[in-house]
Backbone as CSV, one residue per row, in Angstrom:
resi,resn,N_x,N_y,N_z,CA_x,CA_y,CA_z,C_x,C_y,C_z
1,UNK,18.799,0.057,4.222,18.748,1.375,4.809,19.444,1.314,6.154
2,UNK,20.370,2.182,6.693,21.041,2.419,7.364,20.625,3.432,8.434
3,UNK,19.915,3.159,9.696,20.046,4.272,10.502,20.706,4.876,11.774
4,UNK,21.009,6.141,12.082,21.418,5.929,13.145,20.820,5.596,14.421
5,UNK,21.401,5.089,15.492,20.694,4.295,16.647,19.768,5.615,17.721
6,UNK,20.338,7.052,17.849,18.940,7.740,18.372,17.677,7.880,17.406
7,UNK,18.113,8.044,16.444,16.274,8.073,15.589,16.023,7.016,15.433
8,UNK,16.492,5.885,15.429,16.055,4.643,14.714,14.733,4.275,14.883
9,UNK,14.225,4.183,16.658,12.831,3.602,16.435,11.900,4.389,16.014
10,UNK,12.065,5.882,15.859,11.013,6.464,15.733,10.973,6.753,13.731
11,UNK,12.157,6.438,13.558,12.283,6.575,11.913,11.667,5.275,11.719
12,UNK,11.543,3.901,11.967,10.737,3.076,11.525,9.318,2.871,11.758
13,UNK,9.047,3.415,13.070,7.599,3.764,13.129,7.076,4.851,11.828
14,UNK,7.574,5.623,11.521,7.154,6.818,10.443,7.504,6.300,9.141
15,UNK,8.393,4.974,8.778,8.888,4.867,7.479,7.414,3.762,6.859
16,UNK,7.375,3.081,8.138,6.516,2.355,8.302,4.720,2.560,8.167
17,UNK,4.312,3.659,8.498,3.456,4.446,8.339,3.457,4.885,6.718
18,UNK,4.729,5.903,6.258,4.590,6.180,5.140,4.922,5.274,3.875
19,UNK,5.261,4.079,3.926,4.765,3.154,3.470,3.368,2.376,2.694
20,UNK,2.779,2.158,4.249,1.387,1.849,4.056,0.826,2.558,2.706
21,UNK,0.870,4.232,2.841,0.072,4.990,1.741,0.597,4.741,0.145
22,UNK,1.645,4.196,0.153,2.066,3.724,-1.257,0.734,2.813,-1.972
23,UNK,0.400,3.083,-3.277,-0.509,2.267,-3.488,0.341,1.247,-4.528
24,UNK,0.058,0.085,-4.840,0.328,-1.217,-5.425,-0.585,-1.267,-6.610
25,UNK,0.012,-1.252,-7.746,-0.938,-1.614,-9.227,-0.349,-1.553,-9.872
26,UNK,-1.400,-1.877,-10.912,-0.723,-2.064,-12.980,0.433,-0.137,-12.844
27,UNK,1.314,-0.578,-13.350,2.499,0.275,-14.204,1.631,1.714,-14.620
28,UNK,1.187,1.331,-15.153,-0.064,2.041,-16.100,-0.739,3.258,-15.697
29,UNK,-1.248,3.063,-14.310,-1.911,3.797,-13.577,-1.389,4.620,-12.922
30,UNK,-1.383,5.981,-12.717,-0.602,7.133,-12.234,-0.517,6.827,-11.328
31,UNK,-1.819,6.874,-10.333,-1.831,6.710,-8.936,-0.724,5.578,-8.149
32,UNK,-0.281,4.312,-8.997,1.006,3.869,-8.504,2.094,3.765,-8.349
33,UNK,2.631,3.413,-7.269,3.476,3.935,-6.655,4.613,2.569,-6.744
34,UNK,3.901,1.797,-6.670,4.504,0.334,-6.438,3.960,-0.728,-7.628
35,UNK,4.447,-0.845,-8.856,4.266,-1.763,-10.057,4.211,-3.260,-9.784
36,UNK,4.225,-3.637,-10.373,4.515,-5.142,-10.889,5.669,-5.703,-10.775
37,UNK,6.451,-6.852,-10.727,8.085,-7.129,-11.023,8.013,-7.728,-12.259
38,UNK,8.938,-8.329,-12.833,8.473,-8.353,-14.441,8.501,-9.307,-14.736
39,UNK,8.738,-10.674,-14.085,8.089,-11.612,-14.691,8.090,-12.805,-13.455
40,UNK,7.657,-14.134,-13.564,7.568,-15.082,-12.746,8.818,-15.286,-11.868
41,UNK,10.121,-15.697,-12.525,11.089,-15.688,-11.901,11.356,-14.889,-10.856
42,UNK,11.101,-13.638,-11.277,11.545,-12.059,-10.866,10.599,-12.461,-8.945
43,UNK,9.211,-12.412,-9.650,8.494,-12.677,-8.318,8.728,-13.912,-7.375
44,UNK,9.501,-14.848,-7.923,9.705,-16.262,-7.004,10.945,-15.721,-6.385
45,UNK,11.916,-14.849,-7.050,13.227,-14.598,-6.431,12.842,-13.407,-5.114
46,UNK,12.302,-12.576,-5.496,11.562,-11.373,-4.232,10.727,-12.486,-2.919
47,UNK,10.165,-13.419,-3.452,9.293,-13.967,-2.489,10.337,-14.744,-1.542
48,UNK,11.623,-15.686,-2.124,12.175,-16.126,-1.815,13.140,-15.191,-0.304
49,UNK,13.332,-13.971,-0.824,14.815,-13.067,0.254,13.175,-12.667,1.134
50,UNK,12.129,-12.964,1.071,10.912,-11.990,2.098,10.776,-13.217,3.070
51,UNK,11.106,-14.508,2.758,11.115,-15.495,3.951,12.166,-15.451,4.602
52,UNK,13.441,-14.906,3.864,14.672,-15.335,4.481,14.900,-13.770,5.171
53,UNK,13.788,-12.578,5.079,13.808,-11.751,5.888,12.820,-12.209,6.952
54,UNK,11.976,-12.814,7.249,10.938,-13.711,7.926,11.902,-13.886,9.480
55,UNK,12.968,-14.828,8.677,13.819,-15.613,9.482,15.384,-14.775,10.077
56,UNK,15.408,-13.580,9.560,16.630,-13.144,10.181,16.580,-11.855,10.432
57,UNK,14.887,-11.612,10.424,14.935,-10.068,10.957,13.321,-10.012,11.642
58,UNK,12.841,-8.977,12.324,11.715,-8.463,12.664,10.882,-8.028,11.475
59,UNK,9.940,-8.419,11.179,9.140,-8.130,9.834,7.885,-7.018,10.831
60,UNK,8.242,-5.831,10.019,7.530,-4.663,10.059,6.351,-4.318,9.790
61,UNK,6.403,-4.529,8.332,5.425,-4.599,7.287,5.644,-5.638,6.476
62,UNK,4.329,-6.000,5.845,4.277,-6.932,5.172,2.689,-6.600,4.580
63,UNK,2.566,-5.850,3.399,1.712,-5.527,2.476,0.897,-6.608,1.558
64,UNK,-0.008,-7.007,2.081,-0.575,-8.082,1.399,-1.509,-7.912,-0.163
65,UNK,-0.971,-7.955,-1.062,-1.573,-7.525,-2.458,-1.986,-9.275,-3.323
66,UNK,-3.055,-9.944,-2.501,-3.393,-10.735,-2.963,-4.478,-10.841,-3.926
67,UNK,-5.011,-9.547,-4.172,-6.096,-9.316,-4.513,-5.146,-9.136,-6.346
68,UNK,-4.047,-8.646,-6.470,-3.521,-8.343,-7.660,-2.825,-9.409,-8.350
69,UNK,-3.233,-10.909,-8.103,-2.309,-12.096,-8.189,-2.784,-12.292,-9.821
70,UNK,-3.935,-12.038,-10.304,-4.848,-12.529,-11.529,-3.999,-11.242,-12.335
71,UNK,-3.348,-9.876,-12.078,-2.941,-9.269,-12.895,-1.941,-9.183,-13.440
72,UNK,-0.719,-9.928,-12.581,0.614,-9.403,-12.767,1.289,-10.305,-11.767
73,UNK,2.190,-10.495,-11.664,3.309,-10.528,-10.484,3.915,-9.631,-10.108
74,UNK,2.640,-9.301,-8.598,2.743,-7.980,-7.977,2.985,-8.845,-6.155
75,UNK,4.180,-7.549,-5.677,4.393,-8.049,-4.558,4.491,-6.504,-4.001
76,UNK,3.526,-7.002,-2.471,3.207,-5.293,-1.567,4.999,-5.043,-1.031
77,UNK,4.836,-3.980,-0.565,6.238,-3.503,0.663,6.262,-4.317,1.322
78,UNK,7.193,-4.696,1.714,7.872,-5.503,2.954,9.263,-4.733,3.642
79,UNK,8.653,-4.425,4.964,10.040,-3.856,5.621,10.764,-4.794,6.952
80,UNK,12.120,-4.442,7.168,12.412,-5.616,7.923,13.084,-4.764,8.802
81,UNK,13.092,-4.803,10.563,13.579,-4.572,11.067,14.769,-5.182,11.952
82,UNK,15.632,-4.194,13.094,16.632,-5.355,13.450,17.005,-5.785,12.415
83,UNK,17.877,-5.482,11.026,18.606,-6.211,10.804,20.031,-6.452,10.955
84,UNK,20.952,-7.791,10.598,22.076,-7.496,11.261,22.668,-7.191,9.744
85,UNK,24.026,-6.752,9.901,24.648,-6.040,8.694,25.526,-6.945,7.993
86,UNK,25.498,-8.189,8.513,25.952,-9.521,7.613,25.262,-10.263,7.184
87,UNK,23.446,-9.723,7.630,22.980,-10.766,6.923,22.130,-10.859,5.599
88,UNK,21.754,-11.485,4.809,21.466,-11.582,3.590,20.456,-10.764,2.935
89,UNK,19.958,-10.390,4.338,18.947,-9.481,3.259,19.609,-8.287,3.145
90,UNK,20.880,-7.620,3.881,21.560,-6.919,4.407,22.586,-7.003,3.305
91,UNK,23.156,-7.318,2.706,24.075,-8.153,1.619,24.150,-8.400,0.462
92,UNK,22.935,-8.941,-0.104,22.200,-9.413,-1.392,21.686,-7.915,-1.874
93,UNK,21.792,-8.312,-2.950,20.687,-7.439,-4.331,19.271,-7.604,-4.376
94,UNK,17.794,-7.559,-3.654,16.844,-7.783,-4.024,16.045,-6.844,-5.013
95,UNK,15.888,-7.255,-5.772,15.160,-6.754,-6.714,13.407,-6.499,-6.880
96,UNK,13.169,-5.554,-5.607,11.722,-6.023,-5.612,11.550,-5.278,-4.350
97,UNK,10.452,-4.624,-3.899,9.847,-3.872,-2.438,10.316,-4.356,-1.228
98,UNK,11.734,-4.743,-1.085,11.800,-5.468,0.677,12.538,-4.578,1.024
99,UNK,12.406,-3.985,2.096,13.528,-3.256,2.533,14.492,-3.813,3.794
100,UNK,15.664,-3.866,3.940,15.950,-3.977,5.575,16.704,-2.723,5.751
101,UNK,16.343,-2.708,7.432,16.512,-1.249,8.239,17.484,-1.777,8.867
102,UNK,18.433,-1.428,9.300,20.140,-1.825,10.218,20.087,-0.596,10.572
103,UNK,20.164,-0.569,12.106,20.701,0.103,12.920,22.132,0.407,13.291
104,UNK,23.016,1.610,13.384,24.053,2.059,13.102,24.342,3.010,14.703
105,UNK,25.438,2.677,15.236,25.571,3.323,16.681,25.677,4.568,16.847
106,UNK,27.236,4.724,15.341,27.421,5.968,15.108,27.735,6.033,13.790
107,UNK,28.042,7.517,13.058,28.348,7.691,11.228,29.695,6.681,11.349
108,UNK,30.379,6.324,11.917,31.833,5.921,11.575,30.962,4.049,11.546
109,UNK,30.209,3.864,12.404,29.687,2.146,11.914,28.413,2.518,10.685
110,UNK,27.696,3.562,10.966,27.345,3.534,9.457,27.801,3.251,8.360
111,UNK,28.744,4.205,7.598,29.752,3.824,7.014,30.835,2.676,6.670
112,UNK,31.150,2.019,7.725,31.460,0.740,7.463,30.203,-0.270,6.920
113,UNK,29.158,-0.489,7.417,28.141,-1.370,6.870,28.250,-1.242,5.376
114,UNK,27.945,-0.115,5.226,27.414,0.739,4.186,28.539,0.301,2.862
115,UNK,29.774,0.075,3.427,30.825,-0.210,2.657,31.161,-1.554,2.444
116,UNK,30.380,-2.658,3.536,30.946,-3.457,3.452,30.079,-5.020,2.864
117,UNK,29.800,-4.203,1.755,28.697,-5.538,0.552,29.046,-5.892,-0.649
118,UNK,29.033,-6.395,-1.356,30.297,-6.767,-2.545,29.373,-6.163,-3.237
119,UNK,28.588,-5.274,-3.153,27.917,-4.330,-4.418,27.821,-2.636,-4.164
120,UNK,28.208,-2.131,-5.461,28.494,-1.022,-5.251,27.718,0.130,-6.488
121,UNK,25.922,-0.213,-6.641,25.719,0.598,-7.443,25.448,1.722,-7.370
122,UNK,24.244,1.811,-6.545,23.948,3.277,-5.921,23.824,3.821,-4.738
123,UNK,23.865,4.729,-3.888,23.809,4.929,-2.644,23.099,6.572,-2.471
124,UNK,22.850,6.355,-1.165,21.656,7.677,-0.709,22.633,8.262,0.630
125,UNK,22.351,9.215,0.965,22.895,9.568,2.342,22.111,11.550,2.563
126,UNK,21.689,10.766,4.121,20.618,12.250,4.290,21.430,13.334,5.112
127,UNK,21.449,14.251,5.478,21.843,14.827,6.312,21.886,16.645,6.609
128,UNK,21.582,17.072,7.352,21.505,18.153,7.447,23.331,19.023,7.618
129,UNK,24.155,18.198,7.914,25.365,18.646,8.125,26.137,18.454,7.072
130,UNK,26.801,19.769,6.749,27.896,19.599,5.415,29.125,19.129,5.758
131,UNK,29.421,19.162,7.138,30.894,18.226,7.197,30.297,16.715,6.694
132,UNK,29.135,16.210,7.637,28.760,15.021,7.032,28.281,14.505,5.546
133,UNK,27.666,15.899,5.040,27.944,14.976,3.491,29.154,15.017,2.512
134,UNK,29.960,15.952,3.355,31.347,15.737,2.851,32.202,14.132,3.236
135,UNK,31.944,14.387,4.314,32.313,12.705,4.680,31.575,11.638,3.629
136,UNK,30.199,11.792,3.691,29.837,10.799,2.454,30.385,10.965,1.332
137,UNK,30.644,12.229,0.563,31.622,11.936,-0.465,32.889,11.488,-0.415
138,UNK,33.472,11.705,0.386,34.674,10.792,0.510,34.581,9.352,0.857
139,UNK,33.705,8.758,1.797,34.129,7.763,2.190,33.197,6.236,1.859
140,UNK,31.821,6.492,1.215,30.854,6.085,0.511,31.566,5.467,-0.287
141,UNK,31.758,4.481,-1.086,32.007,3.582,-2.156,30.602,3.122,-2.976
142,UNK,30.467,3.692,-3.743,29.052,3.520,-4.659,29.884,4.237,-6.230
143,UNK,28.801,3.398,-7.359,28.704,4.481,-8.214,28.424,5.418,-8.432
144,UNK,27.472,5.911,-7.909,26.230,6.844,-8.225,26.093,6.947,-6.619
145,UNK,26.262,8.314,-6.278,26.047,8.400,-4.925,24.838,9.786,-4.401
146,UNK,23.580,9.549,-4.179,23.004,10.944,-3.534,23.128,11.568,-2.749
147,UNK,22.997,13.031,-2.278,22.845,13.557,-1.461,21.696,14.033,-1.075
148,UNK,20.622,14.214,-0.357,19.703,14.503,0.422,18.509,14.483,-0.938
149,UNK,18.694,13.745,-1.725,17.573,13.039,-2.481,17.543,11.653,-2.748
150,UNK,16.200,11.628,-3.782,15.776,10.078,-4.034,17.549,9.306,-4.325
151,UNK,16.804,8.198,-4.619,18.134,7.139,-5.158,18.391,6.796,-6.309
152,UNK,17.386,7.272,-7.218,16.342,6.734,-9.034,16.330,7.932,-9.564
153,UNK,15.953,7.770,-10.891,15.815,8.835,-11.406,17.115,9.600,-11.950
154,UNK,18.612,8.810,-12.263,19.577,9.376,-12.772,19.218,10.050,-14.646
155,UNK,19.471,11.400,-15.006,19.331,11.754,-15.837,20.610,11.605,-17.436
156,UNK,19.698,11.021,-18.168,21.264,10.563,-19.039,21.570,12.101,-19.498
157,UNK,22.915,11.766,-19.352,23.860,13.110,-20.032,24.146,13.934,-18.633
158,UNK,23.841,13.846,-17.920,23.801,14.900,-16.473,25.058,13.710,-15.703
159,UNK,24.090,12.836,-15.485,24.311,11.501,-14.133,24.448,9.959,-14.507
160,UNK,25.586,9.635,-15.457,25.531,8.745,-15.884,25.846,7.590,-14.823
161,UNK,24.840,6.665,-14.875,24.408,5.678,-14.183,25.678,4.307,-14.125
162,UNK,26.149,3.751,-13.073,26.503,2.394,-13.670,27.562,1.945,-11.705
163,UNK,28.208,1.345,-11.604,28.436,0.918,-10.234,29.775,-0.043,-10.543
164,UNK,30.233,-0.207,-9.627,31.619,-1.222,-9.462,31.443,-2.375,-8.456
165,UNK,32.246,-2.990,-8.344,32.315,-4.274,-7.833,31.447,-5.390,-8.176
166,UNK,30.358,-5.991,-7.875,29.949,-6.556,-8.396,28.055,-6.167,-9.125
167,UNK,28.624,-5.105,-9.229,27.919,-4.053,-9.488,27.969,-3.392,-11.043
168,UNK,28.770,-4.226,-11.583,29.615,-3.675,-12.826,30.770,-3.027,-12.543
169,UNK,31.460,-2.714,-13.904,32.577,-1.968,-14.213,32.277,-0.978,-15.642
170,UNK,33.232,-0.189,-15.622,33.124,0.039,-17.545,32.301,1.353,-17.447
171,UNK,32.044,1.702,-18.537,31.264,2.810,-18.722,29.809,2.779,-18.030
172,UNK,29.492,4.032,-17.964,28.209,4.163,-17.052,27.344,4.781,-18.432
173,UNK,26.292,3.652,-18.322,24.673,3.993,-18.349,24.616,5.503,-19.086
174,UNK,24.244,6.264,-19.832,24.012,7.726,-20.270,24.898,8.317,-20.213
175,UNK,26.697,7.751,-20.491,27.880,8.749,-20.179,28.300,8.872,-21.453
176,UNK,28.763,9.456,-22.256,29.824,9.826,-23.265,30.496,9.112,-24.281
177,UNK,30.547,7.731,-23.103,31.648,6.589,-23.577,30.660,5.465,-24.024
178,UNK,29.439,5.585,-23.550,28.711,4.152,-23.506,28.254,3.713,-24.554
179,UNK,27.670,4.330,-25.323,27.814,3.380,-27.196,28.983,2.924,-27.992
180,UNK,30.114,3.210,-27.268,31.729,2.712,-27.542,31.419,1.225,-27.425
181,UNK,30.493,0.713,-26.163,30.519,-0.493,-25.855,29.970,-1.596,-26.869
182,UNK,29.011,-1.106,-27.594,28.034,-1.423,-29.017,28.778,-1.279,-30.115
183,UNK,29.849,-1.243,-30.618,30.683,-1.229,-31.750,31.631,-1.837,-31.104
184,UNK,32.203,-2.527,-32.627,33.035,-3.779,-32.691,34.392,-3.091,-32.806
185,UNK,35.605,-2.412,-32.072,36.987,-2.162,-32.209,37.257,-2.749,-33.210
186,UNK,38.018,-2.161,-34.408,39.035,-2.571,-35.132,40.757,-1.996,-35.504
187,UNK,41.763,-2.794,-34.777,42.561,-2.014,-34.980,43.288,-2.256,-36.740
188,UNK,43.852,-1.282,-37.499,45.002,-1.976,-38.731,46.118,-1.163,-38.605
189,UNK,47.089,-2.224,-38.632,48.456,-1.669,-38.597,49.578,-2.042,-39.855
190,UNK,50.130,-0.801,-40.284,50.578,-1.219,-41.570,52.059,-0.986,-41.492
191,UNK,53.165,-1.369,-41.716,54.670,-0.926,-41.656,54.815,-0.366,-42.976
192,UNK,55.071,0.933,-42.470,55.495,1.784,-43.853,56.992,1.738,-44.276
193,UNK,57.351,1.239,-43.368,59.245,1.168,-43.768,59.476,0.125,-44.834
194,UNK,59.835,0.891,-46.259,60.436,-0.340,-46.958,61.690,-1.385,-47.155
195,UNK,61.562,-2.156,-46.828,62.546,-3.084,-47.035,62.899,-3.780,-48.373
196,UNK,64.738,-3.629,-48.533,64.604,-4.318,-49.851,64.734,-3.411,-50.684
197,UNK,65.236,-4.085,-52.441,64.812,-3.374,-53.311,63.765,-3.618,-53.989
198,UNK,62.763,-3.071,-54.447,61.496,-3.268,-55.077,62.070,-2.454,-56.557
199,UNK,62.139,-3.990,-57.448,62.150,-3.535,-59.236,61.120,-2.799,-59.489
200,UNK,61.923,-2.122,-60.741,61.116,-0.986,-61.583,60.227,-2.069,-62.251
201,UNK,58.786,-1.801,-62.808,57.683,-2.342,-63.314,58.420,-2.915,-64.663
């Protein structure tokens, strides 16, 4: 998450706050907000980028869901502040409740951060100004890019899902083209020009 540098502290005090009220549980249960990750690996790899946010950022929050260890491999929010925009948690793909917050001077270093991660699936951008979310459409590099909503929740057939760089390529997720990818191409090519004389039977 990217903010700019006058709201910043007071957007992490409040992100931070609205956080907390997220509740943590089984999938299952309406009331949650925050699931499970899906399997052992999944949770050793999340636990792994929450130390190495430990070590290269201000840890905000840190949601302790020890009580849910016997159910699942469940890990609380973790938010990270101060982060810098080269560094790994800043960079990487985590797959799992960590967030880092990077502070941004102005939209023109926003935007560069924002652009500059070798992944390009989805992206958010808030704003009350239409020159500025015009600027995000232009200058944003994502697949899937929002405007003044969530980040999830792409609808197949509407918003087909999918990202570039190392993010994928190719058809997107719920588009038109994407069961093309599930069948096997076959081309046959035949020369109709006869050559020769071909005897009578």
């Amino acid at each position: 998450m990217i903010v700019l540098d006058e709201v910043y502290d007071a957007f992490v005090r409040r992100l931070v706050e609205a956080t907390r009220s997220l509740e943590v549980g089984p999938a299952e249960y309406p009331s949650t907000s925050v699931g499970p990750v899906i399997d052992k690996a999944a949770f050793e790899k999340v636990r792994e980028y929450i130390a190495i946010g430990q070590e290269e950022a201000r840890e905000a929050l840190a949601v302790d869901v020890a009580e849910l260890a016997l159910q699942g491999f469940f890990v609380g929010p973790h938010i990270y502040a101060d982060v810098a925009a080269d560094s790994r948690i800043a960079q990487e793909e985590v797959f799992g409740p960590v967030l880092a917050v990077i502070r941004a001077k102005n939209l023109n270093e926003a935007f560069r951060i924002a652009n500059s991660t070798d992944y390009a699936l989805t992206g958010g951008f808030y704003s009350r100004s239409p020159a500025n979310l015009d600027r995000a459409r232009r200058e944003m590099i994502v697949g899937n890019l929002y405007l003044n909503r969530t980040i999830t929740g792409a609808i197949v057939g509407r918003q087909p899902f999918g990202g570039f760089k190392m993010s994928g390529i190719g058809s997107k997720a719920g588009g038109p083209d994407y069961l093309l990818q599930f069948v096997v191409p076959r081309t046959i090519t035949e020369n109709t020009m006869r050559r020769g004389f071909a005897p009578e039977a």
